[in-house]
Every structure is written in structure tokens, then in C-alpha cells.
C-alpha positions, 0 to 999 in steps of 0.5 A: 760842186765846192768850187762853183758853190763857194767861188763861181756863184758868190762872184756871179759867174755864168757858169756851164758845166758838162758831164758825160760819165756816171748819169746818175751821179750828175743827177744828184745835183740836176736841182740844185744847177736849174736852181742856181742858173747853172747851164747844163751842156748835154751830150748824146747817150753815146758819149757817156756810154764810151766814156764808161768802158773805152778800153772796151770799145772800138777806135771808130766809136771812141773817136766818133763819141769824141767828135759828138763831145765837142760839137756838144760843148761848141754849140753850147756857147761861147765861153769867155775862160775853160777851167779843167779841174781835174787834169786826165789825159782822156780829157785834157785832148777834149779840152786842149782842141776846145780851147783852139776851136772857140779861141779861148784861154785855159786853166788847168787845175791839179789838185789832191796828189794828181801828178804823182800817179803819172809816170814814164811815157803818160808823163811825156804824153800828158807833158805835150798836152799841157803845154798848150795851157794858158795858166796851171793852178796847184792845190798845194805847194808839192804838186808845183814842185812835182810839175816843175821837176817832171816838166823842163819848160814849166816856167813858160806856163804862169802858175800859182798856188791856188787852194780850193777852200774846204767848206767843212772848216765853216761847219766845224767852226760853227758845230764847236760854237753851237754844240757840245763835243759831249753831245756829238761823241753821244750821237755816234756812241761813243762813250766818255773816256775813249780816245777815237784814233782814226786811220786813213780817210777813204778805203784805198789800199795806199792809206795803208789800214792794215799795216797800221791796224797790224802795229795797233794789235800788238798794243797792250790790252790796257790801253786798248780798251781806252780806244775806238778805231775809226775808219771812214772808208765812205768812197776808194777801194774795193768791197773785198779791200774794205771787208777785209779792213774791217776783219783785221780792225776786229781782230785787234782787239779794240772797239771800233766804227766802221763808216762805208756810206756816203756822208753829209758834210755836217757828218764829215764834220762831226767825225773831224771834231770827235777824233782825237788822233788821226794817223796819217800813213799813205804811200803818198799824199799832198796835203789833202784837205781831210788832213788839214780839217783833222789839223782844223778840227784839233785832232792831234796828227800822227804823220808819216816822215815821208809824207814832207809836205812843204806847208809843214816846212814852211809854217809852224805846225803842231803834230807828231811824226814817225818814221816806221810804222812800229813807232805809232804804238810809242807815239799813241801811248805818249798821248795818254801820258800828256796832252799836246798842245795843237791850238795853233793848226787852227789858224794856220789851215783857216787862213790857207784852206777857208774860202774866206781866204781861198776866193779872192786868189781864184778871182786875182786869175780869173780877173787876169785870164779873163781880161777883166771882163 
């Protein structure tokens, strides 16, 4: 929805978009697709059925639902470029045989840390697939190099760098003009004096809430009593991983929020602006845009050494860093001895992640795949 709302419609593409899995999340934007002219591809009953539980279904149907798939999508066009946001092994056959069927060029977009869930035999699998790709796009400058190290022949695939722009830095930056950070911390309670130290910024096991929530209850009663533990686990994970999350976040000692509905991006915003620090332990990353709207938002990070983003290599940015999980109470006690100067992330994440910089990226390689047309 990003992409099309800030990209495809401001540059007048005629845009068709298919879903074939969970119905009622697709509903939720029905309205806003009839209303922007926005070509729905409908698929039979069946598909988004298979689609659901294909583990669980015979090798006739899934095949056959396949089949039902791409009739669908043929007959609901023809389309100058196909665009696959999100590369999933199930899904890219679907795409690889669309692009031979209607004789069309193809991008493949990775985005988020995608490629490094992938190993041993789904890496060759997913290798022989997206080789058939006309251009591959990477969220990040990790995801380029993880492509290029797990694919020999990557460099025959014309690629780039293309960041999906964050909205939310948009929000941010008109919230901090209009309204008073007061006022936000009131609306949420939370009250004058406390610093608001957020852990992880969805409810999966990687983000690793417990161990840090572990290191942070041994921390001196003085200083926990200055704290408010947020933890925004609003999608990911179980119910059983987040209620336990929320028991070890009591049992440290310390006030806290725990935020597990789904959240506007007016709210979003509002968590990045009142978060002083925000502490960034997953097992792996590649420099999700929760990250950067926390750097954006000047929310000082504490970040995990073995996370090494290159774009923390390559540009200038302020935070701090620790090597084990033990170090993050010295490092949360140092901020309450000094104040760290964190202005300069602002400028740094507009002008890599802001749509204002982001579009005309996306446009330079639709304008090149699509023969200028």
C-alpha cells in the first residue's frame, strides 16, 4: 500500500493489484482501490483457499488452483512491467511463468532481511528461479551483498538500491511542528521525568524481548523507577510468546506499555517521537525502516554490534553500541549521566528513506523497464 500510495499513483500508473490469501485483510483496502482506480485481479474461491493451507492439501489441487491463478491474471490484462514485492519461493513460479506467458519484463524487489531466512536447498531452488528476473531491487545495501554472496551469477541481473520511502518520516516531521512532545507523552501516560526505553518493534522471538527485559531487571531500583519499558508487539509472533514478553516486562520492576493492537501511522509516529531510547537486539536485521523512524524521530539507539548495517558504514550516523547484552544497563545509565547528541540521524534517514527522495529511484527503473513508455 506504501508503494502504490506514494509512488505508482503520484506518477499515474495504471496499477492492477492481485491477492489471493487472507480475504478480509484485502477487504480492508477494497475502498480505497475502486477509489483510486486501482484494477482488482480476482481469483476463484479455491485459490485463496489452497493458498491458505497448501501443505495440507493434495498435489492435484494445489496444482489446479495454480492453473485457476494464472488464467486469472492473463485474462486481466495485458501489463506493460510485473513488479514482485516480496520474493516467496510459492509465489515467484506463479510470476516466473507470467512473465514468459505475456512476454513481459519483470522486477523482483527484496525488502526487510528477506534473503537471510533463506538456506541450504531453498537458496539453489529460489537461485533457478530468480534468474529469470529482468532487474532485482534491494531495500538495503545488506540484502545486495547477501544476494551477490549467495548467487555467483548475480552480476548478469542489472540491480540497485532502491529504498521503499517510509511515510511515517512525513508524520513525524509535521507532528514535531504542530504539536508539543508534552502533549503526545500525556495522550499515552506517560509522565514528566521518565525516559521511555523501547525494546524490538514487533512481537517475534528474534527481537529477542526477553533477553534484553532479563539484563534491564538487574538494573538498580534507582534508575527503574525513571523507566518506562515500551513494547510495541502490534503483528509477529504467538500469543503465548507476547504474554510471556509482557510477565518478564512485569517482573522487571519497571512501569511499562504494552501495545499488541494494530496501530495507525499517526500512532506509530507518535511512539517514535516519545521514545528516548530504542534498543535494537534481533538475531538479524537489515535496516528495517522501524529503525530508521526511531534514528529520524531522534530516539538515541542502542544497537546490537552484530547487526553492521553498511549504511552505519557508509554514512555518519550517531548511536551507541554493544557487544553483549550485559553492556545495555552501563549504556542505559550513561544516558542518564549526559545527553547525546543525535541531530544529525535526522537528515541522514530523510534523504535515503523519505519518498521525496525514494520516487524518482523507483521512476529512473520503471522508465528503463518499461521502454519509456
Amino acid at each position: 500500500m506504501n508503494f502504490i500510495e506514494n509512488f505508482l499513483l503520484k506518477k499515474n500508473y495504471n496499477i492492477w493489484v492481485l491477492n489471493r490469501g487472507n480475504r478480509k485483510e484485502h477487504d480492508k483496502y477494497i475502498e480505497f482501490y475502486k477509489e483510486k482506480g486501482i484494477h482488482l485481479i480476482e481469483v476463484p474461491e479455491l485459490v485463496s483457499e489452497v493458498y491458505g493451507r497448501r501443505e495440507n492439501d493434495n498435489l492435484l489441487k494445489i496444482l489446479y488452483s495454480h492453473f485457476l491463478l494464472l488464467k486469472a491474471v492473463i485474462q486481466s490484462g495485458p501489463y506493460d512491467l510485473i513488479n514482485m514485492q516480496f520474493v516467496d519461493p510459492w509465489d515467484l513460479i506463479d510470476v516466473i511463468l507470467l512473465k514468459y506467458l505475456m512476454k513481459r519484463k519483470l522486477i523482483l524487489s527484496y525488502w526487510g532481511s528477506d534473503l537471510f531466512r533463506f538456506e541450504g536447498e531453498k537458496v539453489l531452488h529460489m537461485g533457478m528461479l530468480v534468474k529469470h528476473a529482468d532487474f532485482v531491487t534491494f531495500d538495503n545495501k545488506d540484502l545486495e551483498i547477501e544476494f551477490k554472496k549467495k548467487y555467483k551469477w548475480s552480476k548478469k541481473i542489472p540491480s540497485r538500491i532502491a529504498f521503499l520511502g517510509l511515510p511515517i518520516l512525513d508524520i513525524i516531521d509535521k507532528k514535531y511542528k504542530i504539536e508539543k512532545l508534552e502533549d503526545i507523552r500525556k495522550k499515552w501516560g506517560i509522565s514528566t521525568g521518565k525516559k521511555v526505553i523501547a525494546i524490538g518493534y514487533n512481537g517475534i522471538p528474534e527481537q529477542q524481548h526477553k533477553k534484553v527485559l532479563g539484563i534491564i531487571r538487574k538494573l538498580e531500583e534507582g534508575y527503574k523507577e525513571k523507566i518506562i519499558l515500551l513494547l510495541q508487539m502490534s503483528y509477529g509472533g504467538t500469543k503465548g510468546y507476547r504474554r510471556s514478553v509482557v510477565t518478564l516486562a512485569k517482573r522487571t520492576g519497571c512501569e511499562y506499555i504494552d501495545v499488541q493492537r494494530f496501530l495507525t501511522n499517526e500512532e506509530v509516529a507518535e511512539l517514535r517521537i516519545l521514545t528516548d531510547i530504542y534498543i535494537n537486539a534481533q538475531v538479524t536485521d537489515a535496516f528495517s525502516g522501524s529503525v530508521c523512524e526511531n534514528l529520524f524521530a531522534g530516539t538515541l539507539l542502542i544497537n546490537a554490534r552484530w547487526l553492521r548495517y553498511k549504511e552505519f558504514e557508509t554514512y555518519k550516523f550517531k548511536f551507541l553500541e554493544f557487544e553483549h547484552v550485559d553492556e545495555i544497563n552501563c549504556l542505559i545509565k550513561d544516558t542518564f549521566k549526559e545527553k547525546i547528541d543525535v541531530s544529525v540521524n535526522r537528515d541522514l534517514v530523510w534523504k535515503l528513506r523519505s519518498w521525496q527522495y525514494c520516487a524518482p529511484r523507483w521512476e529512473k527503473i520503471y522508465r528503463k523497464m518499461c521502454n519509456n513508455k
